[in-house]
C-alpha positions in Angstrom: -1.6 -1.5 32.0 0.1 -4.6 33.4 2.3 -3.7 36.5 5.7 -4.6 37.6 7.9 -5.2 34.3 9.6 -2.7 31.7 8.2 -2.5 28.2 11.1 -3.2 25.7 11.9 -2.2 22.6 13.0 -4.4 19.5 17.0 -4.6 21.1 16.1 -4.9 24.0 16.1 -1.6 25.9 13.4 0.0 28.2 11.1 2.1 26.5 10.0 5.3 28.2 6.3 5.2 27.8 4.7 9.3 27.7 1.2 8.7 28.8 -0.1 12.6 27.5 2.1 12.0 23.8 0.3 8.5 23.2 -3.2 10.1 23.4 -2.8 13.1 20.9 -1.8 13.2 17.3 2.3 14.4 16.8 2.9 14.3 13.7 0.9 17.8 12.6 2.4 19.6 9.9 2.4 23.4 10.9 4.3 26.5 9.6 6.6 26.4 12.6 6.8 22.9 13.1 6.8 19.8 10.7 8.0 21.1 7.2 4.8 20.6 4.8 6.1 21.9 1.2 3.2 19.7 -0.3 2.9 22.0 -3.7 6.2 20.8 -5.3 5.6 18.9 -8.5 8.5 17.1 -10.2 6.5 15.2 -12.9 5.8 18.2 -15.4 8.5 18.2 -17.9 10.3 15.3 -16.2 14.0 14.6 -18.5 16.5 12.0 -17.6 18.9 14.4 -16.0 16.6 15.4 -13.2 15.1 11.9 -12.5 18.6 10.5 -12.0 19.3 13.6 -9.8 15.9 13.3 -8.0 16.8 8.9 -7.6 20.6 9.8 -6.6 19.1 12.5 -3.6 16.7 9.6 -2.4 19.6 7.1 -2.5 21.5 9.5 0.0 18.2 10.1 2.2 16.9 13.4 1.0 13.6 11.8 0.1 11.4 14.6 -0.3 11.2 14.6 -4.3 11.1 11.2 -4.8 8.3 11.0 -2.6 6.2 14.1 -4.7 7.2 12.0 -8.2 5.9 8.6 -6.3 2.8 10.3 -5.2 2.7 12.2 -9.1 3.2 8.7 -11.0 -0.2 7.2 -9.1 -2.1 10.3 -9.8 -0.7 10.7 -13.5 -0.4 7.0 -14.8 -3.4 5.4 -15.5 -2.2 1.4 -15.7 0.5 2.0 -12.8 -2.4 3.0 -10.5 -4.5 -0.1 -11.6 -1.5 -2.6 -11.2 -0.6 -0.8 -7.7 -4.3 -0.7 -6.5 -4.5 -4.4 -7.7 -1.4 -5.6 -5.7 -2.8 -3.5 -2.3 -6.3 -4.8 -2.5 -4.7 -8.3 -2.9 -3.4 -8.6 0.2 -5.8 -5.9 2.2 -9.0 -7.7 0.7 -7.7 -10.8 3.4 -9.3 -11.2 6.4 -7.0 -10.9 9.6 -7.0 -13.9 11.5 -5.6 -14.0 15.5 -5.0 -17.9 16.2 -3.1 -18.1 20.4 -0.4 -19.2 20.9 -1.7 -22.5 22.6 -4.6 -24.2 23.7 -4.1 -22.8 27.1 -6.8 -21.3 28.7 -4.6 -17.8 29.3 -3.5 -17.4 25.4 -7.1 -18.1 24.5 -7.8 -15.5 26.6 -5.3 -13.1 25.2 -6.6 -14.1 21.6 -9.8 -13.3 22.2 -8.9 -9.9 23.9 -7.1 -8.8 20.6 -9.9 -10.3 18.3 -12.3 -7.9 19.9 -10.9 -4.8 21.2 -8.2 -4.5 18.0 -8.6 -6.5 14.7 -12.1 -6.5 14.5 -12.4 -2.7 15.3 -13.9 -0.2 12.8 -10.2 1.6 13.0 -8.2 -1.6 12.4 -10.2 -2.4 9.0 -8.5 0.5 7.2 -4.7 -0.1 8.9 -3.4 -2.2 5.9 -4.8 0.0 3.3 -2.8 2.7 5.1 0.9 0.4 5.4 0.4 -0.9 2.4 1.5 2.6 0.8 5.0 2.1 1.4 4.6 -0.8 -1.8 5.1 2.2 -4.1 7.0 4.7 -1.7 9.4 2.0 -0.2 7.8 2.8 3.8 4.6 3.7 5.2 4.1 5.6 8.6 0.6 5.5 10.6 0.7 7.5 13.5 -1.3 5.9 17.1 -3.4 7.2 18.8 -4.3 5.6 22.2 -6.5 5.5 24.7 -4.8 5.3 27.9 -7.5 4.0 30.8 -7.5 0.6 32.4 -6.8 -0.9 29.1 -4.0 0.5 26.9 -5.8 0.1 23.4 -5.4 1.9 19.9 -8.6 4.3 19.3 -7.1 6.2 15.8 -4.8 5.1 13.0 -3.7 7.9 10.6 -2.1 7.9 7.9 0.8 10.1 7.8 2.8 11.9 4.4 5.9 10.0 4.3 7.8 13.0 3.5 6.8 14.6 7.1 9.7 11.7 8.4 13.3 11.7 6.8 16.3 9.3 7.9 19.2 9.6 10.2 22.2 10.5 8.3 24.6 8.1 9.7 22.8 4.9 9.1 19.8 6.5 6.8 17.7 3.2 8.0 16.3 5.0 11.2 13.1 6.8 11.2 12.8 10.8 12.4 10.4 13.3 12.3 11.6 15.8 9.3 11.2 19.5 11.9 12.3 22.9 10.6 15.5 23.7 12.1 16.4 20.2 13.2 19.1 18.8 10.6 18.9 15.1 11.8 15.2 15.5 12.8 13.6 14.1 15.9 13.0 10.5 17.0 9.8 8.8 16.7 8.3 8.9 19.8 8.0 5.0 21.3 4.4 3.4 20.6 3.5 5.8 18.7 4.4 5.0 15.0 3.6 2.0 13.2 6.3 1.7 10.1 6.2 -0.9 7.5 8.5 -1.4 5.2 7.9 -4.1 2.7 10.6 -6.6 1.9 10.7 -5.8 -1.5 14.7 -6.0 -1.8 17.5 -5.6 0.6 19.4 -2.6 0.8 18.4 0.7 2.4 14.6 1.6 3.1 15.1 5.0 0.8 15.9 2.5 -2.2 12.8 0.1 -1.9 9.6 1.4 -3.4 8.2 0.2 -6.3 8.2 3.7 -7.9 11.7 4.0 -7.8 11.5 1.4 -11.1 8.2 2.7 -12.4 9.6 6.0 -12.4 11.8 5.3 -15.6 8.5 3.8 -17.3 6.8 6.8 -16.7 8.8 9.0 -18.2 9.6 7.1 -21.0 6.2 6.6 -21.6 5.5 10.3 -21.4 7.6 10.8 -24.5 5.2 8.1 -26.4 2.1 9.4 -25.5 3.5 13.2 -25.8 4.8 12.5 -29.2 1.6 10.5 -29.9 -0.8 13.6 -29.2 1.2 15.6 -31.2 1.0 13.1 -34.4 -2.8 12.7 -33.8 -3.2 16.3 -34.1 -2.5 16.3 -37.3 -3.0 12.6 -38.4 -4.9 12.7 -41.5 -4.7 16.2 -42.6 -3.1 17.1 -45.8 0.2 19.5 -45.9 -0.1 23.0 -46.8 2.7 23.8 -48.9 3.3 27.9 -49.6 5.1 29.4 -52.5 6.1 32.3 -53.0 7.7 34.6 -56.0 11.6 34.6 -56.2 11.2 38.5 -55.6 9.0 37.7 -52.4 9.3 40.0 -49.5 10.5 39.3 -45.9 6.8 40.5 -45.3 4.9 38.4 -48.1 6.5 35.4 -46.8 5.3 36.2 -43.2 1.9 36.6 -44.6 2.0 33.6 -46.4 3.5 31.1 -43.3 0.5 32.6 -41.3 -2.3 31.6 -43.9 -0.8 28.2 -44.4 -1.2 27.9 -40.5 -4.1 29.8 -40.2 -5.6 26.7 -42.9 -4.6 24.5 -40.3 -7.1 25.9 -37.6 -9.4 27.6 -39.4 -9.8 26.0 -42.7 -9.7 29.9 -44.4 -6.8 32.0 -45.3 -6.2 34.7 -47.9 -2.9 35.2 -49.9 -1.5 37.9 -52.1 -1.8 37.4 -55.6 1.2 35.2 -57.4 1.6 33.0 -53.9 -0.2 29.9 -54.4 -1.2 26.7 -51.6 -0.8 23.2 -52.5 -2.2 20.6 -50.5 -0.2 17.6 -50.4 -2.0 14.5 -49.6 -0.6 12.0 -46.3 0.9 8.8 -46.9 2.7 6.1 -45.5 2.4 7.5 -41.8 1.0 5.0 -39.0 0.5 5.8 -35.1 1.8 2.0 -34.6 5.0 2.8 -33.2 3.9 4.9 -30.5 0.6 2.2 -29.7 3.7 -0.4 -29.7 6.1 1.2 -27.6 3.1 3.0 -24.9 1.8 -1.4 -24.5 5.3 -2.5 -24.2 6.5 -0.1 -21.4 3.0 -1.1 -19.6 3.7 -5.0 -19.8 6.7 -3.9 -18.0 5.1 -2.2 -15.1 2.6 -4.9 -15.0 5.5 -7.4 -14.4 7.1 -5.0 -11.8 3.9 -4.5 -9.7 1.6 -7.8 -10.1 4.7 -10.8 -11.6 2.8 -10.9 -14.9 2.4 -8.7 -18.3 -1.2 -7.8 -19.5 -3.7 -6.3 -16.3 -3.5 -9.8 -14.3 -6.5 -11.5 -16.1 -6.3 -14.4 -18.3 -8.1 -17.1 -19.5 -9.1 -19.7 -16.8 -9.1 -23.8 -16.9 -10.9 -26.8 -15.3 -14.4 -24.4 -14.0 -11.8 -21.2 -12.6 -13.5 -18.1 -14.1 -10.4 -16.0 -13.5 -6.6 -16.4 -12.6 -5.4 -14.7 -9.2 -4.8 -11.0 -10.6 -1.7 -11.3 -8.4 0.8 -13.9 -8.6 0.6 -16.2 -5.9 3.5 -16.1 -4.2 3.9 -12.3 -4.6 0.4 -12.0 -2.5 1.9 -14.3 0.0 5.2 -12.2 0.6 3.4 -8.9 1.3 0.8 -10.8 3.7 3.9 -12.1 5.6 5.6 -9.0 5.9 2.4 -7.0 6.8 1.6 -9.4 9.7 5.1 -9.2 10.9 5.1 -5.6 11.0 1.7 -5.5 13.0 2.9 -8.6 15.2 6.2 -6.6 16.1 4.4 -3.2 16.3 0.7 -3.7 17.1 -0.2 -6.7 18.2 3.1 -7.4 20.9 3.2 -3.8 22.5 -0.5 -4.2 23.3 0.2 -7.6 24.8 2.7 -6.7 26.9 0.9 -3.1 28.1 -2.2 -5.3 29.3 -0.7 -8.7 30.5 2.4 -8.2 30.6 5.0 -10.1 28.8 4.4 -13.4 27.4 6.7 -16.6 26.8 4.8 -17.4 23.3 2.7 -14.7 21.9 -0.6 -14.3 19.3 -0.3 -15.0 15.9 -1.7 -12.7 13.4 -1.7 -13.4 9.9 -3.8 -13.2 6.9 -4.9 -16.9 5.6 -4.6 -17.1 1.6 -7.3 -19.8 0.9 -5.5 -22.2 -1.9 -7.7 -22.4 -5.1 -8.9 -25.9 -5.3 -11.1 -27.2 -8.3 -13.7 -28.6 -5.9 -15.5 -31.2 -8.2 -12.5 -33.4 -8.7 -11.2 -32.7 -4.8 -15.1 -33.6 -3.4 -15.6 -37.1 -5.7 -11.8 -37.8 -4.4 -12.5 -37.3 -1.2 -15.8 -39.2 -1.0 -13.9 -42.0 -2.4 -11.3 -41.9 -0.2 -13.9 -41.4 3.1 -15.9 -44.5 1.8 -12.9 -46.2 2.1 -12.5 -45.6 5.9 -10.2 -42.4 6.2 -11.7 -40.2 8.5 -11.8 -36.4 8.2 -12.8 -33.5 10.5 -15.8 -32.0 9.2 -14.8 -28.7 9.9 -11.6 -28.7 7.7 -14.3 -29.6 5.3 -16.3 -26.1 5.8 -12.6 -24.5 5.7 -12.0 -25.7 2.3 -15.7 -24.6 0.7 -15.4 -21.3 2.4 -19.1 -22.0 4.8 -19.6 -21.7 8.4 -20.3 -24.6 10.8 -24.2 -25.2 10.9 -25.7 -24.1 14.7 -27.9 -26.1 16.3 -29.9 -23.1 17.6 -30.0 -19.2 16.6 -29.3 -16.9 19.1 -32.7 -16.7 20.2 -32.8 -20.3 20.8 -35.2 -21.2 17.7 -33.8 -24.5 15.8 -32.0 -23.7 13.0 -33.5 -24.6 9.1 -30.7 -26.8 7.5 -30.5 -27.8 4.1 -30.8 -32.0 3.8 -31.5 -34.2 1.1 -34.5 -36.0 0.7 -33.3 -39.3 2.1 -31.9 -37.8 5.5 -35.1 -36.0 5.8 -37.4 -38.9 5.7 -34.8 -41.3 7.8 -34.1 -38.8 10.3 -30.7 -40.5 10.8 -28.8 -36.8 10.3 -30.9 -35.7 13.2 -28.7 -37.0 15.5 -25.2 -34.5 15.5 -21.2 -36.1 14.6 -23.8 -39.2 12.9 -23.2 -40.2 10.0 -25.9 -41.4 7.2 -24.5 -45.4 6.3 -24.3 -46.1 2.9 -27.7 -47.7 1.4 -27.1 -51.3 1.9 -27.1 -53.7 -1.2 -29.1 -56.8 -1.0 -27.4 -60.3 -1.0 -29.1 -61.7 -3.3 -27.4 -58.5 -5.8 -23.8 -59.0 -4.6 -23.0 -60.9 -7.7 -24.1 -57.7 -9.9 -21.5 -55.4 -8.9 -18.7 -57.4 -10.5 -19.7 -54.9 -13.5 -20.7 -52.2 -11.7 -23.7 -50.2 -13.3 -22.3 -47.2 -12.5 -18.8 -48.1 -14.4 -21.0 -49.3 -17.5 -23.9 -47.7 -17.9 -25.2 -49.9 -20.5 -25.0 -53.6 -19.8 -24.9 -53.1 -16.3 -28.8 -53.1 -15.7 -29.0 -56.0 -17.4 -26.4 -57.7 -15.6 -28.5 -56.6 -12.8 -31.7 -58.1 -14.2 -29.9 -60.9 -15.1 -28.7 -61.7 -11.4 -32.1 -61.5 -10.7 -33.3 -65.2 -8.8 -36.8 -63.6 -9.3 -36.5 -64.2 -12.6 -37.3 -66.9 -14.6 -34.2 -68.9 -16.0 -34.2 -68.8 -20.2 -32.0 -71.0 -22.6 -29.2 -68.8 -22.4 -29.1 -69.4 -18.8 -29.1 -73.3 -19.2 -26.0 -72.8 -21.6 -24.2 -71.0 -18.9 -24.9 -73.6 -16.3 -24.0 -76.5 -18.3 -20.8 -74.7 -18.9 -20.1 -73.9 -15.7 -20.8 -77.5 -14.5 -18.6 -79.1 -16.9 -15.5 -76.9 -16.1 -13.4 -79.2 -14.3 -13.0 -82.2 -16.5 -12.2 -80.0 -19.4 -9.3 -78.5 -17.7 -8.3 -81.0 -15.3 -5.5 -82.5 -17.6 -4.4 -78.5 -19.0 -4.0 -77.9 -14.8 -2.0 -81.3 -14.4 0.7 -80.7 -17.4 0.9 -77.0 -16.0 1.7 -78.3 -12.7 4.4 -80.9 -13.7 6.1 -78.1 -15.7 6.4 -76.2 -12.2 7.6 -78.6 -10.1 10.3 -79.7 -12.7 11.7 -76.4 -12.8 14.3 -74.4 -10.4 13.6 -71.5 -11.1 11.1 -68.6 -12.7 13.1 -68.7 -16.2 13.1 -72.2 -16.0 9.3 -72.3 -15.6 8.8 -70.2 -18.4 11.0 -71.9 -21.0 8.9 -75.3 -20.3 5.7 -73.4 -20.9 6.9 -72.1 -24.3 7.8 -75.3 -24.8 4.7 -77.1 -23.6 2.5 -74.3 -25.4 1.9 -76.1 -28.5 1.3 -79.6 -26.8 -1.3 -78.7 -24.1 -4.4 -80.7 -24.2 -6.9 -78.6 -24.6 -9.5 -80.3 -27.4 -12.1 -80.8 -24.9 -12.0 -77.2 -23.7 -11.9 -76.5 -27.1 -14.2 -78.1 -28.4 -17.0 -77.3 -25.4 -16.3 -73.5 -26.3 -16.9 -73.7 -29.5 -20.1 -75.3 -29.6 -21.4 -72.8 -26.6 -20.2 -70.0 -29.4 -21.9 -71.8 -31.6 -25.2 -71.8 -30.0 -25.3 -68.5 -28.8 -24.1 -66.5 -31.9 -27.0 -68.9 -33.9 -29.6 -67.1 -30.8 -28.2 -64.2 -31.4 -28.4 -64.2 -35.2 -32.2 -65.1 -35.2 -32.8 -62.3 -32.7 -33.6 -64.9 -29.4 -32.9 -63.4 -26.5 
C-alpha cells in the first residue's frame, strides 16, 4: 500500500481502511445476523391488489418482496429470461479493455499493473455477469474480498442477494446492510462493496429495475396462459348435457352431475334409468385470443429489455447474417455505466492503495466494435490508399478483428505468414513497414487505359491489342490515321467563327446568344463531309465481316 496520503471517498472524506474486514467475507446471512427469509414466494396467485402493494412498499424502500417477485419472474417467465439473459450477455460477452492515461512511462506502468493482476484475472471474468443483475432488480451488490500484503489486490468477488442490503430511510438512495434488530441497518463497510446501479431512469435506486415494468406483463400474462390451459383442457371435447325427470331427486341429480363428470375423465358413467346424456358437439371456439394476447404482452417485454419486439433477430442485409440482438445504443449505455461503476469502485481504489493518488487515472471500458460491411469498406479503402492517403496498418487489424503478425514466436522460430503468390516470389514483403509497388504498366500501353479493361470488360482487350505497336497496322488503322492527320483543316474555319463570336461578346450570355445564332451558319461541310465518308467505309467493312 502506497504511504503518506489518505484514501478518499467519492465526497471527498477520509476513508477508514479495516485491514482484518477487507480480507473476510461480511455479508453472511446467519440466524442471528443478516435477515435471510429466502422461502417467501409472491408470484403464486399474484392479483393486481398485491402487486401494486408489493411496487408501493419498494417505492418507500422496503424492497424485500419486490426483490422475491424479480427473482420469481426470471425463474417463471420463459421469454423475460431470454430477453434479460440476451441484454446481460450483450454487454458481459465484451472484452475489458485498460488503455493509461498517457503515453507516460508511469501510467503505462499503472495500466499494465491493472491488466495483469485485475482484469485479466480468473475472478474478474465473472464481475460483470455478477453487476449486471441489478438490470432486472434495479442494483447489484458484490462483496470484496482482498488480499492485503505488499500489494492491496481483489482475490474474491461474490455475489451478494440484494435483499441481504436495504436503504437508509431518510434519503432511501444509500446502501446498508439489512441486520436483525437494526431498523436503519448498518453501513457498508468502505472497499468492501462494489454497487452498480444501472442508469436505467432517474429517480430513486428502489424504482429502477427492469422488473418493476415486466412485473405487470407477467401477471397479465399469467391470466392468458392460465385461462389458456384451462380451455385446452377441454378443447375439442363434446358437452355432456344431463337430464333428468321433473320428479328427480336432490340425490338422482347428484348422481347424474357426477357421471356427466365422471365421462369427462373416464369416458364411463352409469345413470339411473329415465336420465339420459346428450353429447353436444363444439363449435365456433378458437384458442386465438389467448395465442394473440400471450405474443402481444411478449413483444412488449422484448421492447422493454432489448429496444425491439420479436426475440432480437431479424433478417440481415448487404452479407450481415444477423442484426445486433440488442439495439445498439442500448448495449452502449450499459457498457458506459458498467465501466464507470468499476472505474469509481474497482479500478480507482486500487490505484490509489498501490501508487497512491493520481492526477489522470486508467481508463477502463468495454470497446463495441462497429459493424462494417467489409467488402465495400476494403475496395474503398484500396482506392483511396492508391491514391496516396496513408493509413496505419494496425487500425487496419482493429477493423478486421486479427492480431498484428510477429516476426518471431516466442521460441524465436520465424513465424509462417500467409502471402500471395507475387510477394512470395519477389520477396519485396520480406522486408517489414514495405510496401509491395503497384505492377508497373508499360509505356508503350499508356494509351490503353483510356478505356480501362477493367471498367469494360469487353472491348477493352481489344483496345489493348489494338494499342499494340507489335502489331501489324490493317486498313482500319489507315482510316484512322488519315483522319487524324487531316483534322486541322477541317476545323480550322468552325475554331475561327467560334473565336470571333467570343471576343465580340461581354459577357457569358452574350456568348451564348451569338452561338445560337451562329449554330445554323457554322462551316462545317468539310468536317462533314470527311466523317461521313470514314462512316461510310467502315460500316461497308463492317457489313461484309472485314475486320
Amino acid at each position: 500500500m502506497a504511504d503518506g496520503f489518505r484514501l478518499l471517498d467519492a465526497y471527498g472524506v477520509p476513508i477508514k481502511i479495516n485491514r482484518s474486514a477487507l480480507s473476510e467475507e461480511r455479508a453472511v446471512p446467519a440466524i442471528t445476523g443478516i435477515r435471510h427469509q429466502f422461502d417467501d414466494a409472491i408470484a403464486p396467485g399474484l392479483q393486481p391488489a398485491r402487486l401494486a402493494r408489493t411496487l408501493r412498499d419498494a417505492a418507500l424502500g422496503e424492497m424485500h418482496d419486490f426483490l422475491t417477485l424479480a427473482e420469481e419472474i426470471e425463474e417463471r417467465e420463459p421469454h423475460y429470461r431470454y430477453v434479460l439473459e440476451t441484454r446481460k450477455n450483450a454487454v458481459t460477452s465484451l472484452n475489458a479493455q485498460v488503455d493509461p492515461a498517457s503515453e507516460d512511462g508511469r501510467d503505462i506502468e499503472i495500466a499494465d499493473f491493472l491488466r495483469n493482476n485485475v482484469v485479466e484475472t480468473p475472478a474478474f471474468q465473472t464481475l460483470p455477469d455478477m453487476l449486471t443483475d441489478g438490470l432486472s432488480k434495479g442494483y447489484s451488490n458484490v462483496e470484496t474480498v482482498w488480499e492485503t500484503g505488499s500489494l492491496w489486490l481483489p482475490k474474491r468477488y461474490i455475489w451478494r442477494d440484494p435483499r441481504l442490503f436495504q436503504f437508509d430511510r431518510e434519503t432511501r438512495k444509500e446502501f446498508r446492510l439489512r441486520v436483525q434488530g437494526e431498523s436503519d441497518g448498518v453501513p457498508l463497510e468502505p472497499l468492501k462493496y462494489i454497487v452498480h446501479v444501472p442508469l436505467l431512469k432517474m429517480g430513486l435506486p428502489g424504482r429502477n429495475g427492469l422488473a418493476r415494468v415486466a412485473a405487470w406483463s407477467f401477471m397479465l400474462k399469467s391470466f392468458s396462459m392460465r385461462d389458456w390451459a384451462q380451455f385446452l383442457e377441454i378443447y375439442g371435447m363434446p358437452l355432456r348435457l344431463g337430464k333428468y325427470g321433473p320428479g328427480a331427486s336432490a340425490d338422482d341429480k347428484a348422481v347424474l352431475l357426477a357421471a356427466v363428470r365422471q365421462l369427462g375423465r373416464d369416458a364411463a358413467a352409469i345413470v339411473p334409468q329415465g336420465m339420459t346424456i346428450d353429447f353436444v358437439e363444439a363449435k365456433g371456439f378458437s384458442d386465438k385470443p389467448f395465442e394473440s394476447n400471450v405474443r402481444f404482452i411478449d413483444e412488449q417485454m422484448s421492447k422493454l429489455v432489448i429496444g425491439k419486439p420479436g426475440d432480437g433477430t431479424g433478417a440481415s442485409k448487404a452479407g450481415e447474417e444477423v442484426l445486433d440482438k440488442v439495439r445498439v445504443d442500448i448495449k452502449k449505455s450499459d457498457a458506459r455505466d458498467l465501466a464507470l461503476t468499476l472505474m469509481d469502485q474497482l479500478i480507482r481504489p486500487i490505484v490509489d492503495l498501490n501508487f497512491g493518488p493520481q492526477k489522470a487515472y486508467p481508463k477502463l471500458h468495454f470497446p463495441i466494435a462497429e459493424r462494417k460491411d467489409l467488402q465495400v469498406w476494403s475496395n474503398a479503402l484500396a482506392q483511396l490508399v492508391d491514391r496516396g492517403l496513408e493509413v496505419e496498418q494496425s487500425q487496419i487489424y482493429d477493423v478486421l478483428g486479427i492480431k498484428e503478425p510477429a516476426t518471431k514466436t516466442a521460441g524465436g522460430k520465424p513465424v509462417k505468414l500467409l502471402r500471395t503468390p507475387q510477394a512470395d516470389a519477389s520477396g519485396s514483403d520480406q522486408v517489414p513497414g514495405k510496401r509491395r509497388p503497384p505492377p508497373q504498366v508499360p509505356v508503350e500501353k499508356a494509351s490503353a487505359y483510356r478505356i480501362d479493361p477493367r471498367v469494360c470488360a469487353s472491348c477493352g482487350p481489344a483496345r489493348l491489342a489494338a494499342d499494340d505497336p507489335e502489331a501489324e497496322p490493317d486498313e482500319v488503322d489507315e482510316l484512322v490515321a488519315e483522319a487524324l492527320d487531316g483534322w486541322q483543316p477541317d476545323l480550322s474555319p468552325i475554331v475561327a467563327a467560334i473565336r470571333t463570336a467570343a471576343d465580340e461578346a461581354s459577357s457569358y450570355e452574350e456568348f451564348q446568344a451569338a452561338l445560337d445564332r451562329l449554330g445554323a451558319d457554322l462551316p462545317v461541310q468539310r468536317l462533314a463531309r470527311r466523317l461521313g465518308i470514314g462512316s461510310m467505309i467502315g460500316r461497308g467493312r463492317g457489313d461484309a465481316g472485314l475486320e
